[in-house]
PAGU-315130 format. One record per atom (N, C-alpha, C): residue number from 1; atom name; x, y, z. Coordinates in Angstrom, 3 decimals, always signed. Layout:
<atoms>
<atom n="NUM" atom="CA" u="X" v="Y" w="Z"/>
...
</atoms>
This chain:
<atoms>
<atom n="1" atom="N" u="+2.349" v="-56.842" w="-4.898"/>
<atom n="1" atom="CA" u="+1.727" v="-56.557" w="-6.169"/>
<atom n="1" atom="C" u="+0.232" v="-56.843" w="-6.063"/>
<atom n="2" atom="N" u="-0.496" v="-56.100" w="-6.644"/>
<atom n="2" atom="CA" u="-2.202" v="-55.825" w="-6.425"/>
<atom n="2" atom="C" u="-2.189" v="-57.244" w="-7.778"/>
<atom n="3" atom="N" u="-3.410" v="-57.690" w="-7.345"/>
<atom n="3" atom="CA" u="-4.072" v="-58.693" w="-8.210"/>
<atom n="3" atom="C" u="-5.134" v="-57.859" w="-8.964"/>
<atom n="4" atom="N" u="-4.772" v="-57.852" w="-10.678"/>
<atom n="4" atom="CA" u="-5.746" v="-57.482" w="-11.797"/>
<atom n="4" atom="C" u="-7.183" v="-58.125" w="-11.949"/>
<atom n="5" atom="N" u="-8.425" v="-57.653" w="-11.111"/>
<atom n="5" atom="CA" u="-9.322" v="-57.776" w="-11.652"/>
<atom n="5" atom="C" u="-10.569" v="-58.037" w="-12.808"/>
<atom n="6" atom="N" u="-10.695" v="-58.762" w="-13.177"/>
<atom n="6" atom="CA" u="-11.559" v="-58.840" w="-14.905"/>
<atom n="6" atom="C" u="-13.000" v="-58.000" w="-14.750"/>
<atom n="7" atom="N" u="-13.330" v="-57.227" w="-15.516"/>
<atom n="7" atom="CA" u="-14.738" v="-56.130" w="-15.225"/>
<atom n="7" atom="C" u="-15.663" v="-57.248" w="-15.520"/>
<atom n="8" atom="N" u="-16.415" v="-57.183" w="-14.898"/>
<atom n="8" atom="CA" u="-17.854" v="-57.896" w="-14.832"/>
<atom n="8" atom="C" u="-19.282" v="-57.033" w="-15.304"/>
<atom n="9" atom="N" u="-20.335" v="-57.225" w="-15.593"/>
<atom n="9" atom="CA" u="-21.091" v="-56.399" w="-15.829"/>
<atom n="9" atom="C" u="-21.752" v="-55.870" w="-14.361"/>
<atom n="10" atom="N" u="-21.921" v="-54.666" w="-14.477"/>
<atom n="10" atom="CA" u="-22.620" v="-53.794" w="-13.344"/>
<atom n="10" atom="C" u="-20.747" v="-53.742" w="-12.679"/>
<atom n="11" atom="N" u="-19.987" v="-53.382" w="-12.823"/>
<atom n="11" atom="CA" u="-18.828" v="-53.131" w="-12.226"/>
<atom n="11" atom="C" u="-18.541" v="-51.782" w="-12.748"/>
<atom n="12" atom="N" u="-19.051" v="-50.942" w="-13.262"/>
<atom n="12" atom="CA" u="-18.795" v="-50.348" w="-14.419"/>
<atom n="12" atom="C" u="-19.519" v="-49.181" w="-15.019"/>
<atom n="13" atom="N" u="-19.483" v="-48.120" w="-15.192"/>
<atom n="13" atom="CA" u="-20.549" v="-47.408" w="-16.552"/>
<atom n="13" atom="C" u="-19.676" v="-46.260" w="-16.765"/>
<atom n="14" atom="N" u="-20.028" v="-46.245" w="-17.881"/>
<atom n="14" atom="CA" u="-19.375" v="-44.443" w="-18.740"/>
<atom n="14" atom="C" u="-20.104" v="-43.824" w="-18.506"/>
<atom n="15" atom="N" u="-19.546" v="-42.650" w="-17.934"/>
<atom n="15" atom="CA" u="-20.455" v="-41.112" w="-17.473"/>
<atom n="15" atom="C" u="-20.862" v="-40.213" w="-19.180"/>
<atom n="16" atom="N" u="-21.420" v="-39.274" w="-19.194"/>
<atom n="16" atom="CA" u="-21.432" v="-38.379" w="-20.524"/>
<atom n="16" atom="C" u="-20.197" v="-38.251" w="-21.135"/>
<atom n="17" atom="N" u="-19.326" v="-37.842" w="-20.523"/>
<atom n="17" atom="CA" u="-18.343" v="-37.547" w="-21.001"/>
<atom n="17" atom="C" u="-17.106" v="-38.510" w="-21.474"/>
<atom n="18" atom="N" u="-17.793" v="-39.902" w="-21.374"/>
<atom n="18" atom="CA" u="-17.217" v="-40.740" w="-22.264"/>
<atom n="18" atom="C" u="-15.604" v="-41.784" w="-20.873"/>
<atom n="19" atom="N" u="-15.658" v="-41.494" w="-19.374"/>
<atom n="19" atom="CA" u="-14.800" v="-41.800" w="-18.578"/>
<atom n="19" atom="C" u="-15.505" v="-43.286" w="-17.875"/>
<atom n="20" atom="N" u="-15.104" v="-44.237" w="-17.656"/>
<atom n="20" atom="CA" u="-15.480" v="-45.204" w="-17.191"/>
<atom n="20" atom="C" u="-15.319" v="-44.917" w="-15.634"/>
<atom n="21" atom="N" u="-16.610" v="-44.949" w="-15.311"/>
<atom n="21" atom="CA" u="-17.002" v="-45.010" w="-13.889"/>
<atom n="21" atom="C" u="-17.539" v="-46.078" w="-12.720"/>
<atom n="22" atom="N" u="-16.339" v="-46.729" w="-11.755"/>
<atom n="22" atom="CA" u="-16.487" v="-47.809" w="-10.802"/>
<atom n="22" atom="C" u="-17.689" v="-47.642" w="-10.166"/>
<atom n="23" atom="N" u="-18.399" v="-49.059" w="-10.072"/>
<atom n="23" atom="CA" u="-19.552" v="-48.797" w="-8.958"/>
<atom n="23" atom="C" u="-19.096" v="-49.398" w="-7.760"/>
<atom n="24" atom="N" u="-19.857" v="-48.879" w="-6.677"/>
<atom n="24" atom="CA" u="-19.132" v="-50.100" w="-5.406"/>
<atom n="24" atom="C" u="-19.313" v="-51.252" w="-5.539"/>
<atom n="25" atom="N" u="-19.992" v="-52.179" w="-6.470"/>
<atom n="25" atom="CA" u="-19.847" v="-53.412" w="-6.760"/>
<atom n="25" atom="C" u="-18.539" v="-53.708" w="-6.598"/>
<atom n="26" atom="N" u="-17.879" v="-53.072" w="-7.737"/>
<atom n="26" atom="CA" u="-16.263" v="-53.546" w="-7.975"/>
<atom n="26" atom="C" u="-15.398" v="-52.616" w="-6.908"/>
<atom n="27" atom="N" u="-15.602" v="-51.845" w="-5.967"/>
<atom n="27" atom="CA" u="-14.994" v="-51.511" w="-5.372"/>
<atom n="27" atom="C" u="-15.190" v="-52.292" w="-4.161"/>
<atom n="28" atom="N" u="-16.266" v="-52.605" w="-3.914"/>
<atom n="28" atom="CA" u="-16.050" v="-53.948" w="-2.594"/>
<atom n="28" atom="C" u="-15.637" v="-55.427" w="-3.445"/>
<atom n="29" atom="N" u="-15.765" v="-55.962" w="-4.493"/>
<atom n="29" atom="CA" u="-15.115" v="-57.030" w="-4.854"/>
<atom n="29" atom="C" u="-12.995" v="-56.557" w="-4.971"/>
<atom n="30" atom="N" u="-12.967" v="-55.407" w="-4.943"/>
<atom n="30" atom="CA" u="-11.733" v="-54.821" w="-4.814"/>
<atom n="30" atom="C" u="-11.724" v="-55.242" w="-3.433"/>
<atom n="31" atom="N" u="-11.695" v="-54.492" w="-2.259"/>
<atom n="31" atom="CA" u="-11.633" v="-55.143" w="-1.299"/>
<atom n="31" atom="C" u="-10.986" v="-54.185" w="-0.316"/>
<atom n="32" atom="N" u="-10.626" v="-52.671" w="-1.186"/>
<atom n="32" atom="CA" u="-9.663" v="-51.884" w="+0.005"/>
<atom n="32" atom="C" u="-10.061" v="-50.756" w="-0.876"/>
<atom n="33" atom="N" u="-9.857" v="-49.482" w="+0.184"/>
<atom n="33" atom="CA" u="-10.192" v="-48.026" w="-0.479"/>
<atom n="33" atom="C" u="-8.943" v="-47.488" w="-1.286"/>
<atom n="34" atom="N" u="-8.958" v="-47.252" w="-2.398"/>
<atom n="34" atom="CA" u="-7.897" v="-46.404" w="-2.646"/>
<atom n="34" atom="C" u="-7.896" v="-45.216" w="-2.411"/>
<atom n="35" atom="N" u="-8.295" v="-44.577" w="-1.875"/>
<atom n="35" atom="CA" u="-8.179" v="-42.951" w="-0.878"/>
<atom n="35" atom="C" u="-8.300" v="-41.901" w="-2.133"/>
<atom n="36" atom="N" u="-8.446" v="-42.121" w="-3.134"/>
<atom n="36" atom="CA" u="-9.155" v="-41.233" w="-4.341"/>
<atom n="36" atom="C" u="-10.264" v="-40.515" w="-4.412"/>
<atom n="37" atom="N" u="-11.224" v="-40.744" w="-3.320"/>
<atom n="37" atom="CA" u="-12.452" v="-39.800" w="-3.689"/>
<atom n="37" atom="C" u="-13.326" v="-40.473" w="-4.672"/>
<atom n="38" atom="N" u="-13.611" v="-41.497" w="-4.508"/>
<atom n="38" atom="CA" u="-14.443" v="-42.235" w="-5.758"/>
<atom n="38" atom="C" u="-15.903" v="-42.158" w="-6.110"/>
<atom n="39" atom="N" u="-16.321" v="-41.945" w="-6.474"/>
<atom n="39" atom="CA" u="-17.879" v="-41.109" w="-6.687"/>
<atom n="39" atom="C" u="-18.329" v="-42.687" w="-5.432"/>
<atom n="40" atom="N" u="-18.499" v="-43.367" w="-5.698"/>
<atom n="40" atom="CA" u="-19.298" v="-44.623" w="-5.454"/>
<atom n="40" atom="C" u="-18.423" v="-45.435" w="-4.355"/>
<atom n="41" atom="N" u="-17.687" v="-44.662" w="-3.920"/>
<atom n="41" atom="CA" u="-16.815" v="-45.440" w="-2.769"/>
<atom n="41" atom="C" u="-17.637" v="-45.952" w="-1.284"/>
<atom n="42" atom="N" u="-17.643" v="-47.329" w="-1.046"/>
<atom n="42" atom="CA" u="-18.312" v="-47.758" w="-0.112"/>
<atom n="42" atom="C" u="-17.767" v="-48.022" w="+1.102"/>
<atom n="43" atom="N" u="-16.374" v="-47.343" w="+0.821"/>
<atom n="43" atom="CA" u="-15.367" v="-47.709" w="+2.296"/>
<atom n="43" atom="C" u="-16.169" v="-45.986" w="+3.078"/>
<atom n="44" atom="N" u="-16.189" v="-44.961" w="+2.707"/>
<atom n="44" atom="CA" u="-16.482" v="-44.088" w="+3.474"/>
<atom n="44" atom="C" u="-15.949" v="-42.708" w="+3.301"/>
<atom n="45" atom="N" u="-14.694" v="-43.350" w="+2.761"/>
<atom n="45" atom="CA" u="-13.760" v="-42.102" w="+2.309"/>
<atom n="45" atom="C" u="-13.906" v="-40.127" w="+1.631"/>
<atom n="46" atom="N" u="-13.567" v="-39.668" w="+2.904"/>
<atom n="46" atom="CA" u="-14.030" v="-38.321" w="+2.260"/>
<atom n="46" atom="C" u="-12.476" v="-37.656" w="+1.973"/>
<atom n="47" atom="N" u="-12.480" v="-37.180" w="+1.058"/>
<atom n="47" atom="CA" u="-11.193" v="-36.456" w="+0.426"/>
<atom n="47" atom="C" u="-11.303" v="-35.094" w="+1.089"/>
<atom n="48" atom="N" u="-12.132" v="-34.684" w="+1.386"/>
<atom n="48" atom="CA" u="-11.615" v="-33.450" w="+1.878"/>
<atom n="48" atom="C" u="-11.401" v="-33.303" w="+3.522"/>
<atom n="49" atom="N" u="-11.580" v="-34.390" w="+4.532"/>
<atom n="49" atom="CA" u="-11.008" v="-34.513" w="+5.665"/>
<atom n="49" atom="C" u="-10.020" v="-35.757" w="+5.467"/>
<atom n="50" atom="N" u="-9.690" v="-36.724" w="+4.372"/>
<atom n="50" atom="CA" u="-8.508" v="-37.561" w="+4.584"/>
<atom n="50" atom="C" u="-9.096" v="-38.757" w="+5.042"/>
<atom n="51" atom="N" u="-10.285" v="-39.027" w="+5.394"/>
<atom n="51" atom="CA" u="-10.607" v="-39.931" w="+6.421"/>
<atom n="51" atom="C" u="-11.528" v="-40.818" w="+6.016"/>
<atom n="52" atom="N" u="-11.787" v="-42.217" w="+6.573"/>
<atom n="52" atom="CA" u="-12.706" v="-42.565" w="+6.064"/>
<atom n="52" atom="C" u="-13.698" v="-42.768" w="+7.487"/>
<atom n="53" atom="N" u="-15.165" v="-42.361" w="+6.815"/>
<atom n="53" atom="CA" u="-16.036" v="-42.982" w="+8.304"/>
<atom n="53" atom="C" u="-16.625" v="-44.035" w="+8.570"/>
</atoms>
């Protein structure tokens, strides 16, 4: 079971359209890629080869 994170400030921002958007702050205090394609992903991860570099 994944351990629930608490949002911190700068972890965080709403795009225009009103969707809460991760920065790699909280994606390296996360600690692993979730293979989603994340705008701000700092593992490397490209969704359209599968891979991360």
């Amino acid at each position: 079971m994944r351990k629930i994170l608490p949002l911190e400030e700068g972890d965080f921002y709403l795009s225009p359209e009103g969707y809460k958007v991760f920065t790699a702050q909280y994606h390296l205090k996360r600690g692993y890629c979730c293979e989603s394609g994340c705008r701000h992903c700092p593992y490397g991860y490209n969704r359209k080869t599968n891979k991360q570099d």
